[in-house]
C-alpha positions as CSV (number, residue, x, y, z in Angstrom):
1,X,11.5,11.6,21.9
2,X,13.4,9.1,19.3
3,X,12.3,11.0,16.1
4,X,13.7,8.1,14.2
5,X,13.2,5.0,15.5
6,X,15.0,2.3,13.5
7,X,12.9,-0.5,14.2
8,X,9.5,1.3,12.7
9,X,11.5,2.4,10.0
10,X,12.9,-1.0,8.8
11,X,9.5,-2.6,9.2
12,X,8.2,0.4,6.7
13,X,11.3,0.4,4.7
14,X,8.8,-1.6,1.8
15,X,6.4,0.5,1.7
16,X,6.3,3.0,-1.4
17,X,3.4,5.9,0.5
18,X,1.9,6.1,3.7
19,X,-1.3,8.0,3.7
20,X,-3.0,8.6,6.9
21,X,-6.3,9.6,6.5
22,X,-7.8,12.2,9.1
23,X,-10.4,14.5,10.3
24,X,-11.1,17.3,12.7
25,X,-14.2,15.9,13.6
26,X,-15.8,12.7,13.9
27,X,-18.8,11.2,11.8
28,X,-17.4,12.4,8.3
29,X,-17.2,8.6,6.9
30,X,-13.2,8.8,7.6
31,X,-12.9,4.7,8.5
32,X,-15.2,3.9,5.3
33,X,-13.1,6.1,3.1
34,X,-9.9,4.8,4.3
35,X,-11.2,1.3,4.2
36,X,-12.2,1.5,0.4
37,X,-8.9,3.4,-0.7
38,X,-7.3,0.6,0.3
39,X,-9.2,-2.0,-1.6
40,X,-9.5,0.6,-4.5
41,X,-5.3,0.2,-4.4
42,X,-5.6,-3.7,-4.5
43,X,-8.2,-3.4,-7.0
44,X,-6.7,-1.4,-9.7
45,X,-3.5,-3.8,-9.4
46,X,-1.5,-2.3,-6.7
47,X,-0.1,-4.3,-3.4
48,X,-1.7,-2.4,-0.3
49,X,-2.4,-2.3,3.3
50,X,-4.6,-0.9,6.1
51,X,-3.9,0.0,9.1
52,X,-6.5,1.2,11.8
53,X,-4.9,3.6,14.3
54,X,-8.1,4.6,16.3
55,X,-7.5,2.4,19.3
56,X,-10.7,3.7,21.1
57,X,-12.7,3.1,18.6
58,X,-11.2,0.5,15.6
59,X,-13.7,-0.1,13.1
60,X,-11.9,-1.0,9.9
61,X,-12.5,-4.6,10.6
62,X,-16.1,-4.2,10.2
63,X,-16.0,-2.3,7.2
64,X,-14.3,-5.1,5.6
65,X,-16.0,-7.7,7.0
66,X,-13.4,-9.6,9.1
67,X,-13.8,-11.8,12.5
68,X,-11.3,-9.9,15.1
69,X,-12.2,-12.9,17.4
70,X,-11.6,-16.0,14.8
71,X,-9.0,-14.1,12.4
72,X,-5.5,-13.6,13.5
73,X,-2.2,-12.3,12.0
74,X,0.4,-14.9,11.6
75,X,3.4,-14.8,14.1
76,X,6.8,-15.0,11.7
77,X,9.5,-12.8,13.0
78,X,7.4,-10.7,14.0
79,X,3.0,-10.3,13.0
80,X,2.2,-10.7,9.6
81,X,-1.0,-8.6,9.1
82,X,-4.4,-10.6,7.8
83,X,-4.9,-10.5,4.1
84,X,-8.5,-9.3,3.4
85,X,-9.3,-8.9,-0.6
86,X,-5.7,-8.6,-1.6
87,X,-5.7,-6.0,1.1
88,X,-2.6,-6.6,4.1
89,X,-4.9,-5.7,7.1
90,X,-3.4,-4.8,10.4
91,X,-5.6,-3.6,13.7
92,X,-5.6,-3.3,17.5
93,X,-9.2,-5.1,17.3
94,X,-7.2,-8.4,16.9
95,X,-6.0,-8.1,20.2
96,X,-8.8,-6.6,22.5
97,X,-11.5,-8.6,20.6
98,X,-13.0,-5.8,18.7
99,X,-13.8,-3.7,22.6
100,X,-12.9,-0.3,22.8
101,X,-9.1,0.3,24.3
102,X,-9.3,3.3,26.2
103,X,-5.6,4.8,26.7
104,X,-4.0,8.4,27.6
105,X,-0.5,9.9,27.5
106,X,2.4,7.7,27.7
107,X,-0.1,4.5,26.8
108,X,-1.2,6.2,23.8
109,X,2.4,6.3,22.9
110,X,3.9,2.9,23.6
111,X,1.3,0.8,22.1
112,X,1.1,3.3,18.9
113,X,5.2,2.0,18.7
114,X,4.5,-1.5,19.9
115,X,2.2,-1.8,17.0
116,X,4.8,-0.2,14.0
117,X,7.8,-2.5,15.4
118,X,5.7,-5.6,15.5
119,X,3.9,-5.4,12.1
120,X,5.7,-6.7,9.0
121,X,4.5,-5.8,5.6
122,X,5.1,-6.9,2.9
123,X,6.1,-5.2,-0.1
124,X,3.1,-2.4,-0.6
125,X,2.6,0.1,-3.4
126,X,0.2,2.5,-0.5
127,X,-0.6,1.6,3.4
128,X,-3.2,3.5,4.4
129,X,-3.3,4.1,7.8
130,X,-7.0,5.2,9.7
131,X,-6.2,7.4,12.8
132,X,-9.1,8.7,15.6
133,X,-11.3,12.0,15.1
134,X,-9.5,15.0,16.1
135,X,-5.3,16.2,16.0
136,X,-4.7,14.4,19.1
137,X,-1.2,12.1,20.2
138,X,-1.9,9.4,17.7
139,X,-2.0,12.0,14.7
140,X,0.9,13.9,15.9
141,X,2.7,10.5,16.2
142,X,2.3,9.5,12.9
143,X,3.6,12.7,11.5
144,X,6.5,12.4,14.2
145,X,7.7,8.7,13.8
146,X,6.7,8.2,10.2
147,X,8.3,10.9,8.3
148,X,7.2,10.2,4.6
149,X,3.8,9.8,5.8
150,X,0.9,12.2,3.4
151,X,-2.3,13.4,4.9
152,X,-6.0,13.2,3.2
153,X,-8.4,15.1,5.0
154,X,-11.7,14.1,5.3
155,X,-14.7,16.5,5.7
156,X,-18.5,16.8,4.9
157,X,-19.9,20.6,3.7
158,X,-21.1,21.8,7.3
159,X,-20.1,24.4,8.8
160,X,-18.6,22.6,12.3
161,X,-16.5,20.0,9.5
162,X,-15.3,22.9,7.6
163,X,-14.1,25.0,10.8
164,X,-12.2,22.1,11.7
165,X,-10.8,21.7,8.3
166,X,-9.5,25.5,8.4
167,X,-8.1,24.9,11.5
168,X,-5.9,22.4,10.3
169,X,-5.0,24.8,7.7
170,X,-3.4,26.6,10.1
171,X,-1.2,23.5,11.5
172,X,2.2,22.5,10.5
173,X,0.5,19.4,8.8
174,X,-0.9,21.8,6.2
175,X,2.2,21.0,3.7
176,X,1.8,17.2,4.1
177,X,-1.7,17.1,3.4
178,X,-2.1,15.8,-0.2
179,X,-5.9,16.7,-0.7
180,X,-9.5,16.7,1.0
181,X,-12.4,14.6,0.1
182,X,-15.6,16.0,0.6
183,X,-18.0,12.8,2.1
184,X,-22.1,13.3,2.2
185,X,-21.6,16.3,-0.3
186,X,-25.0,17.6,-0.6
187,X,-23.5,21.3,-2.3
188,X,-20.0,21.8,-3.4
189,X,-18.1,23.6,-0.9
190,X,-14.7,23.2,-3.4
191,X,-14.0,27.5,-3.7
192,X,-13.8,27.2,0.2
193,X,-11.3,24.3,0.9
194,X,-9.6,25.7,-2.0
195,X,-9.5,29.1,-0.8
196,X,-7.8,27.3,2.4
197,X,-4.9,26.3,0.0
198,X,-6.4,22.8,-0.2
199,X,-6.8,20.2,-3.6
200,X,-10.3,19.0,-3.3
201,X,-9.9,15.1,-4.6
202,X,-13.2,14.1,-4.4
203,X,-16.6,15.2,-3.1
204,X,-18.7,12.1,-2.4
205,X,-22.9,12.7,-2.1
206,X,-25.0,11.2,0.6
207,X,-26.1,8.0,-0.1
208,X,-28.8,6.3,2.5
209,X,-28.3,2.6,1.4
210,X,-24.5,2.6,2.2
211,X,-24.9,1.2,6.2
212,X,-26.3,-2.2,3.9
213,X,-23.1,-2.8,2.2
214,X,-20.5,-2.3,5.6
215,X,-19.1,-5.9,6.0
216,X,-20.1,-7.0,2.1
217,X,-17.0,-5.8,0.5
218,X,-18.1,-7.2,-3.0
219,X,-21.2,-5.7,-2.8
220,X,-19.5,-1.9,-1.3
221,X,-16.9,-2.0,-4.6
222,X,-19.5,-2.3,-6.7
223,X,-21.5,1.0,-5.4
224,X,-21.4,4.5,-6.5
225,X,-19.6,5.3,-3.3
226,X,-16.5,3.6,-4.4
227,X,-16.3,4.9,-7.5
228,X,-15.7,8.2,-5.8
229,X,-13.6,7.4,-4.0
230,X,-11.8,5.7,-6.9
231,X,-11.2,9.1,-8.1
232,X,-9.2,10.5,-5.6
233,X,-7.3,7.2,-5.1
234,X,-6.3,7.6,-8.6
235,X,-5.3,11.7,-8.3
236,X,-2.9,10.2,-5.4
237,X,-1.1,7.3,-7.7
238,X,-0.6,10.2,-10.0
């Protein structure tokens, strides 16, 4: 395997952090959460991008509202991604029309390349980069090809999330991972992620009117929700 592969690396060469966000389990509010950090970063002043990594299931274009089937990336030496709310947006949904793209093994692997060597960014203070449910090939990957990439782990306060969570713990993505936030928080759970050797950055409650503001993104900034999450984008920048 080409650890370092030149192409991906120029293409990223402007890019100040790389935070993929993950999860051991799906339904945690992982694609929201990445989708607001990255128009939290644009907000507060700071040139950012998005990119949505979960092939099978790429969502991220919903969240912020965006056509996949009458918005396209610009082709200019290579694709320049969609600017959404000062946000440099870049998904697989552009391409398949927003459908699901089921792929295994090798596939999983060439298009996950095909993507990094086509993209060009421009000059970004944070990409944020949404990957699928689970440690599978596309999460290894990015801790593989993209090696200043951080981690934020996403979990809610069940028991299933936080087994997953300690699992992870015990992976050698433990000393990339820059924090947890804690999504439909309904009791703080922060002694036991800490006792997993894990900042907490944020623990987010449950709130039921949310699904109304997916695709409004003036409407989601201005909600409780992203405040919260403003917190831990802020704990990242430091």
């Amino acid at each position: 395997m080409d650890l370092k592969n030149p192409v991906i690396l120029k293409r990223l060469e402007n890019i100040e952090r790389i935070i993929a966000i993950m999860s051991g389990k799906g339904g945690v509010g992982k694609t929201l959460i990445a989708s607001t950090m990255a128009l939290t970063t644009a907000e507060i002043g700071f040139p950012s991008g998005l990119l949505d990594m979960d092939f099978a299931n790429s969502s991220c274009h919903l969240v912020l509202g965006v056509d996949v089937s009458r918005e396209k990336p610009i082709e200019d030496m290579g694709i320049v991604p969609v600017k959404i709310h000062g946000v440099e947006f870049m998904s697989i949904a552009f391409y398949t029309h927003g459908e699901a793209l089921p792929l295994r093994g090798i596939e999983v692997d060439n298009v996950f390349k095909e993507l990094l060597m086509i993209t060009r960014w421009g000059r970004l203070k944070m990409l944020i980069v949404d990957t699928p449910p689970g440690f599978g090939d596309i999460t290894l990957n990015i801790a593989t090809y993209l090696p200043k990439v951080e981690f934020v782990a996403v979990t809610t306060p069940n028991l299933l999330s936080l087994e997953s969570l300690k699992r992870l713990a015990r992976t050698y993505v433990r000393e990339r991972i820059l924090g947890v936030i804690v999504n439909m928080s309904h009791k703080s759970v922060r002694p036991s992620i800490e006792k997993m050797g894990f900042k907490v950055l944020a623990e987010i409650p449950h709130y039921n009117d949310l699904e109304e503001y997916i695709g409004d993104v003036d409407k989601l900034m201005k909600t409780e929700f992203a405040e919260k999450v403003k917190e831990a984008v802020l704990k990242i920048l430091g």
